[in-house]
N, C-alpha and C positions, 0 to 999 in steps of 0.2 A: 840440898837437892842436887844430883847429879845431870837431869835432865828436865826439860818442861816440851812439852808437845803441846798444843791448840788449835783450831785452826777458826779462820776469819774470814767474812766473806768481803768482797769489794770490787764494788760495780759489776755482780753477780757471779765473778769468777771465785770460787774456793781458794783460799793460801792457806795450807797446812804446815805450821812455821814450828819446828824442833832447833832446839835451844841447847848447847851443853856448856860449857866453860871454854870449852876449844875453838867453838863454831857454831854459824847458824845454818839452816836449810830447809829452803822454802821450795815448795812441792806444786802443783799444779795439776789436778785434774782435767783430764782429759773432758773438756765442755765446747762450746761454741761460742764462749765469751771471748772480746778483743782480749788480747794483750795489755800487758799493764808494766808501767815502769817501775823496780824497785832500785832502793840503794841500800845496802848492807855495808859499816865500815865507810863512809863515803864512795863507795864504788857504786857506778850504775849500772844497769843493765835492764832489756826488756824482756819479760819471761813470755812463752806463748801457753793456750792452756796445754797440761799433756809436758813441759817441763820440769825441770827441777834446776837447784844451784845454790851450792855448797860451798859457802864462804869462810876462812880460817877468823876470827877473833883476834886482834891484835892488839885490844886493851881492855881493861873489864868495864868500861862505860861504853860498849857495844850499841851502836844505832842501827837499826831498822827502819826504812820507813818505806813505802808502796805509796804511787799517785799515779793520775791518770796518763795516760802516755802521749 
């Protein structure tokens, strides 16, 4: 599989997460839910809805995870 798309919902906000061997990137519709904290790679950051953020993959045991902010 060259790619995987899904998407997830959390704490009512949509995360549309596409997957490739390079990278992740995770999407954000435009809603009225708060903000939410993801880490991609160990790196954090706060996404708002109506964002996106495009992370390079720097090992193939790739972490994701999203919590509350």
């Amino acid at each position: 599989m060259r790619e995987a798309e899904f998407t997830i919902s959390y704490r009512g906000q949509p995360v549309i997460v596409n997957v490739t061997h390079a990278r992740v990137r995770l999407d954000l519709p435009p809603s009225t839910a708060d903000p939410i904290r993801v880490s991609v790679e160990g790196i954090e950051r706060v996404l708002d809805a109506g964002g996106c953020w495009e992370v390079p993959l720097t090992s193939s045991t790739g972490t994701v995870a999203i919590s509350a902010r």
